[in-house]
BAKOLVO-301741 format. One line per 5 residues: their letters; for each residue x, y, z of C-alpha. Coordinates in nm, 3 decimals. Layout:
BEGIN
a	X:Y:Z; ...
! end
This chain:
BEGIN
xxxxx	1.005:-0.895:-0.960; 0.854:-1.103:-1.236; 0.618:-1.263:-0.992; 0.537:-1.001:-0.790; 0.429:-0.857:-1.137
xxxxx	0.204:-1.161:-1.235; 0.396:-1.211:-1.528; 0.242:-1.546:-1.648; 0.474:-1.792:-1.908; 0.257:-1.987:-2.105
xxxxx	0.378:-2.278:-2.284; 0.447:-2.311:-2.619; 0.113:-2.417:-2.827; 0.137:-2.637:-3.168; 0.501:-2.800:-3.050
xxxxx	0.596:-3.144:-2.935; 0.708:-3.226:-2.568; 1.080:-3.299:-2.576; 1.202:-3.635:-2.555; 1.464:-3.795:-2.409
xxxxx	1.598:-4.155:-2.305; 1.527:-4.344:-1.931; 1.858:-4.336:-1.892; 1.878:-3.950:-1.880; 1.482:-3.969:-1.683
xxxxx	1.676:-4.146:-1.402; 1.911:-3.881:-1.380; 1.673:-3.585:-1.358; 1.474:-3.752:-1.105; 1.821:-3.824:-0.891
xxxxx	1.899:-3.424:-0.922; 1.548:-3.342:-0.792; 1.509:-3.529:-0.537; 1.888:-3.430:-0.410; 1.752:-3.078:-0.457
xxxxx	1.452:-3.155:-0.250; 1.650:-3.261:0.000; 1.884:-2.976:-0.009; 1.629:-2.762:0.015; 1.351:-2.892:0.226
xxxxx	1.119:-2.878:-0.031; 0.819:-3.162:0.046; 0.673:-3.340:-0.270; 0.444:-3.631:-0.204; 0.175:-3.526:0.048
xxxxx	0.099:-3.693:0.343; -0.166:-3.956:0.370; -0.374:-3.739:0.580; -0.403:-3.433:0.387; -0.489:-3.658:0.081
xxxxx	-0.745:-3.822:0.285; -0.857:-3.449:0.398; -0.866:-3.298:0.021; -1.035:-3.625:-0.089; -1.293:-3.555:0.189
xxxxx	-1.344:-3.203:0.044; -1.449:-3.246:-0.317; -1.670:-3.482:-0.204; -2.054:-3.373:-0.282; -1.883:-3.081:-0.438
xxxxx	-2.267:-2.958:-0.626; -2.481:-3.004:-0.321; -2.220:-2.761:-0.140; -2.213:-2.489:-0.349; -2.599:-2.485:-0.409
xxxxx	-2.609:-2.417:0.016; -2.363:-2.160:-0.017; -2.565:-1.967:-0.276; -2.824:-1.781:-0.031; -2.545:-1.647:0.177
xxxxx	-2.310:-1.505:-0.144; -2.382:-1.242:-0.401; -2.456:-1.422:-0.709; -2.311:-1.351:-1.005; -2.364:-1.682:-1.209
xxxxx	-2.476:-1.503:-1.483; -2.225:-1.247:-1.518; -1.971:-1.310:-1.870; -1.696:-1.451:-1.687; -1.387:-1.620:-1.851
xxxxx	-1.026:-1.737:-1.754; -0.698:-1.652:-1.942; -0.419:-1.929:-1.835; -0.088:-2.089:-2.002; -0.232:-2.385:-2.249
xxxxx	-0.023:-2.638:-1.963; -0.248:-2.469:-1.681; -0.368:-2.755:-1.418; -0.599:-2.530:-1.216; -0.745:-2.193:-1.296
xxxxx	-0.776:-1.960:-0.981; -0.887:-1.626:-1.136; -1.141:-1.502:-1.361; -1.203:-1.185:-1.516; -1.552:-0.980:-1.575
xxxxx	-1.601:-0.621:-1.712; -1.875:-0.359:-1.743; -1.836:0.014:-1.879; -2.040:0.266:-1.744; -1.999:0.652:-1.883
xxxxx	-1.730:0.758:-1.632; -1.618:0.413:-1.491; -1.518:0.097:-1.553; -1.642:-0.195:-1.366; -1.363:-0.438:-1.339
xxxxx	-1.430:-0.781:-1.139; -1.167:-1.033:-1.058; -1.298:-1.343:-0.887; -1.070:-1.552:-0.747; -1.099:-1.917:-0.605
xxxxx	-1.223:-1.948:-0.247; -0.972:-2.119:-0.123; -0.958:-2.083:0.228; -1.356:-2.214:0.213; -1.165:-2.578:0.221
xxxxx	-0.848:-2.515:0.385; -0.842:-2.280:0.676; -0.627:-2.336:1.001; -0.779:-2.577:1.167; -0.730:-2.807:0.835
xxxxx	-0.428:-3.037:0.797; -0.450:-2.882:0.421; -0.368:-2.570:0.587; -0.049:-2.691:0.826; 0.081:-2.858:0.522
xxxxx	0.092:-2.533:0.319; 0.283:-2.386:0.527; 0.533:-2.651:0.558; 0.565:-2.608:0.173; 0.528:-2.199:0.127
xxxxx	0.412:-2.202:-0.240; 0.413:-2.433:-0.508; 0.747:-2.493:-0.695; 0.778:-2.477:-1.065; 1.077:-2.669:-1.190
xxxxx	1.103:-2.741:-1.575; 0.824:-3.006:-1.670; 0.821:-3.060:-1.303; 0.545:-2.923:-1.033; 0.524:-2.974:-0.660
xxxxx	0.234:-2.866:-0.524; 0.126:-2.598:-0.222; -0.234:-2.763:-0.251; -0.320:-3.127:-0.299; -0.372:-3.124:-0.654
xxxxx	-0.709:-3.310:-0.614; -0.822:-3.014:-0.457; -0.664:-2.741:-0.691; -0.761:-2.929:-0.974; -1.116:-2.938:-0.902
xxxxx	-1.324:-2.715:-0.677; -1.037:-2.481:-0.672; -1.031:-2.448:-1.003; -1.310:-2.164:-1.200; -1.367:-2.425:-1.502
xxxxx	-1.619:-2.340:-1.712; -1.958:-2.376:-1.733; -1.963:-2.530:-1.369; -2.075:-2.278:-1.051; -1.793:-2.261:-0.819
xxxxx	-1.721:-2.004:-0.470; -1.546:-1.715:-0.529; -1.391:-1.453:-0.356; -1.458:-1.137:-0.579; -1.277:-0.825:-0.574
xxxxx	-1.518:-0.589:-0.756; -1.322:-0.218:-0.863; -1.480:0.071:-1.011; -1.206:0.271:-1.211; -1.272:0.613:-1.297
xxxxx	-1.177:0.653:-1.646; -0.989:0.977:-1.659; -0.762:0.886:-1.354; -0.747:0.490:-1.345; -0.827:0.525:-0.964
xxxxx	-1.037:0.286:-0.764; -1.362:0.507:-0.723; -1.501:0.206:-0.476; -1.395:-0.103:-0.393; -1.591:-0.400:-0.257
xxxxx	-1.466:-0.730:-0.160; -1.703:-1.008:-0.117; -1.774:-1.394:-0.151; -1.976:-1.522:-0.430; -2.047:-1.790:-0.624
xxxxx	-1.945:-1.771:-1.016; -1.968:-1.956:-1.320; -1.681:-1.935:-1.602; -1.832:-1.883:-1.902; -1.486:-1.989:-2.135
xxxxx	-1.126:-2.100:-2.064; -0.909:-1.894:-2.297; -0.523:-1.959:-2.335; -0.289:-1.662:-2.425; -0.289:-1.710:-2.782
xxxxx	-0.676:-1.784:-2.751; -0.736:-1.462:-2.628; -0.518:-1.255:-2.885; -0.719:-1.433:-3.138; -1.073:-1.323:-2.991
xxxxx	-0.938:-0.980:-2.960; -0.872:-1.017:-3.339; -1.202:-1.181:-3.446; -1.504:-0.920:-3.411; -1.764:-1.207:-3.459
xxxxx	-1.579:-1.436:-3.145; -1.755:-1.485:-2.851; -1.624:-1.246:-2.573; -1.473:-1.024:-2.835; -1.614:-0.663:-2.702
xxxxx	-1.574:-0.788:-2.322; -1.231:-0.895:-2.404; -1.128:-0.588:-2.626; -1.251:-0.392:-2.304; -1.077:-0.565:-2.067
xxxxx	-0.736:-0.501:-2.273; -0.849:-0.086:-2.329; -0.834:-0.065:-1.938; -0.540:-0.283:-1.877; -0.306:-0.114:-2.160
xxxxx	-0.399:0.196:-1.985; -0.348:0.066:-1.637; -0.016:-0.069:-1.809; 0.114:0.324:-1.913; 0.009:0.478:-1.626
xxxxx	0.230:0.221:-1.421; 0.542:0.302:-1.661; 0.501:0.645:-1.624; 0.441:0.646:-1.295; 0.787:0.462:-1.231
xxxxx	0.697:0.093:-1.218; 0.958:-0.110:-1.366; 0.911:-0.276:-1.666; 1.147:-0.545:-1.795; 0.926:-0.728:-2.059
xxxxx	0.839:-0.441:-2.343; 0.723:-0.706:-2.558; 0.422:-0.839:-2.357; 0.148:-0.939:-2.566; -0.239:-0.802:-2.521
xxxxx	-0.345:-1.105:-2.346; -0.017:-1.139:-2.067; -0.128:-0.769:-2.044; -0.458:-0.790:-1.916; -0.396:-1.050:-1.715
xxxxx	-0.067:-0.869:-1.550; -0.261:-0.546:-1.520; -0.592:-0.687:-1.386; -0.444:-0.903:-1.103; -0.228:-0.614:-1.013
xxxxx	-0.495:-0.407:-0.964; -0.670:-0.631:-0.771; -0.428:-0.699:-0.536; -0.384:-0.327:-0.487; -0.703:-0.281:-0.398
xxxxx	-0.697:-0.587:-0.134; -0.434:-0.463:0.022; -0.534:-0.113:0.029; -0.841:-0.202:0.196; -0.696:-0.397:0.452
xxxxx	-0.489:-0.134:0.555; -0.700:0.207:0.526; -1.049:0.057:0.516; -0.994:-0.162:0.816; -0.671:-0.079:0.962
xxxxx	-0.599:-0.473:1.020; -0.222:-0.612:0.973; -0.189:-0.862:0.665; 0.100:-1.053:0.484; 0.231:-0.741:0.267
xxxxx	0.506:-0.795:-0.020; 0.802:-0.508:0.041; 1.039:-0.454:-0.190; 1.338:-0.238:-0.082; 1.495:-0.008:-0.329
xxxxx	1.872:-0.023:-0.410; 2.085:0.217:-0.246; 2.158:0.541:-0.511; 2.574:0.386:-0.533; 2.432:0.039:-0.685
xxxxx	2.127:0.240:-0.921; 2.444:0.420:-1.053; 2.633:0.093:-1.105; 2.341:-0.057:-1.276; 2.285:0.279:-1.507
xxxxx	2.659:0.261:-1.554; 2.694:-0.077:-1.630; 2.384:-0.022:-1.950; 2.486:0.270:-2.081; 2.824:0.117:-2.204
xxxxx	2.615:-0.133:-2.364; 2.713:-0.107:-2.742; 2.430:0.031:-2.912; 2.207:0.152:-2.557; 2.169:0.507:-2.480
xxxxx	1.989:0.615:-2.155; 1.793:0.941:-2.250; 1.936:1.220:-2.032; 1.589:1.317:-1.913; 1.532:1.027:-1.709
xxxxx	1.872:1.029:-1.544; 1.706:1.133:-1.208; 1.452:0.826:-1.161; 1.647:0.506:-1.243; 1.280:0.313:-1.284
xxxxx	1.222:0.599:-1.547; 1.576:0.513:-1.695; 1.552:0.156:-1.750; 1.192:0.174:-1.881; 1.277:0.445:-2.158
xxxxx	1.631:0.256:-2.238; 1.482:-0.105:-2.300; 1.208:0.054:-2.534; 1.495:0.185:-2.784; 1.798:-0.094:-2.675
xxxxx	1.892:-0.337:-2.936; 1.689:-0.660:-2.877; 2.016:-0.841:-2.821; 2.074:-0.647:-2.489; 1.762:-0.674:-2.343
xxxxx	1.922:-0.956:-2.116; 2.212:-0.772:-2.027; 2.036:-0.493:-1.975; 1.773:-0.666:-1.751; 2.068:-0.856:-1.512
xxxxx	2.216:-0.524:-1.468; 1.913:-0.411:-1.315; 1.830:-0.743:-1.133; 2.179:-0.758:-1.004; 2.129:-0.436:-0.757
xxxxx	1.771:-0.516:-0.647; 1.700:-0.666:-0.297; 1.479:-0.957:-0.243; 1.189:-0.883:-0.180; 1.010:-1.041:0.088
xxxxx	0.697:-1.011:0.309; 0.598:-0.855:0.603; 0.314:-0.748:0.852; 0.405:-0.365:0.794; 0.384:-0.203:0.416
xxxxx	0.647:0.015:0.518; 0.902:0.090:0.267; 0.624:-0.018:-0.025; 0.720:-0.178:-0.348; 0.995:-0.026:-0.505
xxxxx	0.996:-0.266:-0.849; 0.628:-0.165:-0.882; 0.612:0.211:-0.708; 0.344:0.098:-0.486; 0.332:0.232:-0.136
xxxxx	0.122:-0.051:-0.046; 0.082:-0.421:-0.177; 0.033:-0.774:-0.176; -0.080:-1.072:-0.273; -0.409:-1.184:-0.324
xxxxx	-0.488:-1.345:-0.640; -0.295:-1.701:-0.649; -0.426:-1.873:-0.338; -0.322:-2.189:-0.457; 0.014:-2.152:-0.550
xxxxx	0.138:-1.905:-0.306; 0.114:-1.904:0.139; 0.091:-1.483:0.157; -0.257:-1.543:-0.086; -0.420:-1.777:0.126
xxxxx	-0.322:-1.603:0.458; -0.475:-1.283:0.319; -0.743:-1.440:0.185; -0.842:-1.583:0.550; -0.799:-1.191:0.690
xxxxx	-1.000:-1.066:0.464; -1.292:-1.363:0.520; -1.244:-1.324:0.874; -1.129:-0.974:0.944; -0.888:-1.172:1.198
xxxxx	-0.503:-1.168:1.185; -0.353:-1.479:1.268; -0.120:-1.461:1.596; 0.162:-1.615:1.412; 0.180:-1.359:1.157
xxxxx	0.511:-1.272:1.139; 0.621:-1.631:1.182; 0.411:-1.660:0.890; 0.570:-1.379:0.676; 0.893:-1.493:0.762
xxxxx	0.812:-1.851:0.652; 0.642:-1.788:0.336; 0.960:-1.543:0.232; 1.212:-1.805:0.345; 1.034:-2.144:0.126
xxxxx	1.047:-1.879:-0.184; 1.394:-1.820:-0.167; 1.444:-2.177:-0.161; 1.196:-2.275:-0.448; 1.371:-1.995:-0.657
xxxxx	1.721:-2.146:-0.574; 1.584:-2.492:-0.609; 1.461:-2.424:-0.986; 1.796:-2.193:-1.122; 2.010:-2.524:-0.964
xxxxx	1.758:-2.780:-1.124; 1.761:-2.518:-1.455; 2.151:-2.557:-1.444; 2.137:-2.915:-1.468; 1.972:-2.920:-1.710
xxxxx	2.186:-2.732:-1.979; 2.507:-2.951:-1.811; 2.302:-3.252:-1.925; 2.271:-3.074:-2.287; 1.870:-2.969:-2.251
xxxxx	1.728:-2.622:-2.278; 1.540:-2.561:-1.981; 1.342:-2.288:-2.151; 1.183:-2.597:-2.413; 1.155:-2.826:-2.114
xxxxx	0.929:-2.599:-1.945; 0.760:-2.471:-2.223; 0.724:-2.825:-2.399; 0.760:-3.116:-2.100; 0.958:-3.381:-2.127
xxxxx	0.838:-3.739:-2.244; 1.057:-4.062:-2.174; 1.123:-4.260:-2.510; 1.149:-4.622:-2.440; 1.529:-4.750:-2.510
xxxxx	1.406:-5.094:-2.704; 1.137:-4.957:-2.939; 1.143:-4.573:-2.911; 0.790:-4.541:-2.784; 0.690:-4.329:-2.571
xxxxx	0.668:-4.446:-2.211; 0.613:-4.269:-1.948; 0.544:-3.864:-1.979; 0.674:-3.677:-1.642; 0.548:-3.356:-1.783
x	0.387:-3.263:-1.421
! end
């Protein structure tokens, strides 16, 4: 649910990594690489796909200046990025106009599949590995990281292909007037973290203050309509900046998918989320309203979405966990498919997908190819299956890995919010830093 949402954790500015002894390093990298066995999960990359992404940031200038005749150009469009402060790569980018009905929202995401596409061994190897997996101070990569880190990546001030998904929102219904998806070639004006971002939005003088403090009016709209239109919402506390990037990249993703399917009619990797049956929705409802202190309004009693949304906004802050496991408890696993059918029932969206992380996650890039090509690939469903089956396992992997750590007396949540750096037993300097 949370990353179908785009909910993005960003690590804790202003504190320390945690540190601990070689002794205990040893025995953290023992547990992952017994998980990575366990679990199939691939972390150094073979010679030849290193040799491959090496060969593809190679002349990296001279490339993009001969794609510029055949993209739309929008180098000199405001354009910045929003990421964790820990972010390696940055893969999306934001842009906003308002017009007097409409606003122009633009959400240009790395062309990925311009460097890997299937004839690649870039390609083969991501699907071997299904997404990238996130374990506490710990990454293993979909994407050779050279690659990510670099022409994948929208840094600033630096022109870079794009695949832009351009929206115009009608401002009294938050509907996609037109949508237009196209390649281009971008360059990031700024690279903002969270707490960057709430700052700008504070400062009226900052750079990127009114584009910013638009962006957020249409994504805290964006963000009610979804709630009242019966999208679950776990997190009430999200701040402005989490927001817009939550509600942009949903929206853009939307509209991908929505033009795959009714403006071309072509299959693509969809993300369906079953709903619980109505016996395990009761449970769940059951199971919060004898929470001490949690009262589900009566109105809402019919839509469980509805229910949980309106009881978390009044529930004692010390249930909010209890109240969100209920709910997790009940709901399928979502997973992907060639079909939409059955839609998203964690977001209410009859039709969705994912678009806007083609470096992290297999369904991205495969969309990202149909929508360059207008081509499915044969395999499809090989494919879907595949890229649902490697996130069940990196999901596993990290709440096993997670669990070791708390038997081994660390807090996962500082780990991964912090990394880890290795204190050297004779003269307590730091050694080696495995923060990934």
């Amino acid at each position: 649910m949370t990353d179908d949402a785009q909910a993005y954790a960003g690590t804790a500015e202003g504190q320390g990594p945690v540190e601990i002894d070689e002794d205990l390093a040893r025995h953290l990298a023992n547990k992952r690489e017994e998980l990575f066995e366990k679990f199939e999960i691939r972390d150094a990359f073979p010679p030849e796909v290193m040799a491959e992404a090496e060969e593809r940031t190679t002349d990296v200038q001279e490339e993009i200046h001969a794609e510029v005749d055949n993209r739309t150009d929008l180098r000199d469009m405001p354009t910045w990025t929003i990421d964790p402060v820990d972010a390696q790569d940055f893969d999306d980018a934001i842009s906003i106009e308002e017009g007097e009905e409409e606003y122009t929202l633009w959400v240009h995401i790395a062309d990925v599949t311009h460097y890997v596409h299937p004839e690649s061994n870039m390609w083969e190897e991501a699907v071997k590995r299904g997404n990238t997996v996130y374990l506490p101070a710990y990454t293993i990569h979909m994407l050779p990281p050279m690659l990510a880190e670099t022409v994948c990546s929208l840094v600033p001030n630096e022109e870079r292909l794009a695949h832009t998904v351009e929206m115009h929102i009608s401002k009294e219904t938050l509907s996609y007037e037109s949508i237009d998806i196209y390649k281009s070639v971008i360059e990031s004006d700024e690279r903002l973290t969270y707490s960057q971002a709430e700052k700008r939005l504070d400062d009226e003088d900052a750079d990127l203050h009114d584009e910013i403090s638009l962006v957020f009016e249409l994504a805290n709209q964006l963000h009610e309509q979804r709630k009242e239109d019966g999208s679950l919402v776990l997190n009430p506390s999200r701040d402005r900046a989490h927001t817009i990037i939550e509600e942009c990249m949903l929206k853009a993703n939307k509209a991908v998918t929505h033009e795959l399917m009714w403006g071309r009619g072509v299959e693509a990797m969809y993300r369906v989320h079953p709903q619980p049956t109505p016996d395990e929705w009761d449970k769940a409802l059951q199971e919060i309203q004898d929470l001490d202190g949690v009262k589900i309004p009566g109105s809402t009693w019919d839509d469980p979405r509805k229910a949980v949304n309106a009881t978390i906004e009044n529930a004692p802050g010390r249930q909010l966990n209890k109240i969100q496991w209920a709910v997790m408890k009940v709901m399928p696993r979502a997973k992907y498919m060639n079909d939409p059918f059955g839609g998203h029932h964690a977001l209410n969206f009859e039709i969705y997908g994912h678009f806007t992380s083609p470096i992290r996650r297999l369904s991205d890039l495969i969309n990202h190819w149909i929508v360059y090509q207008n081509d499915v690939p044969e395999n499809l469903i090989e494919l879907c299956d595949r890229a649902s089956d490697r996130q069940k396992a990196a999901e596993t992997c990290e709440r096993q890995y997670k669990q070791f750590l708390e038997e081994v007396g660390l807090d996962p949540y500082a780990v991964n919010s912090r990394g880890l750096v290795v204190i050297e037993d004779d003269d307590d300097e730091a050694d080696e830093s495995i923060d990934e």
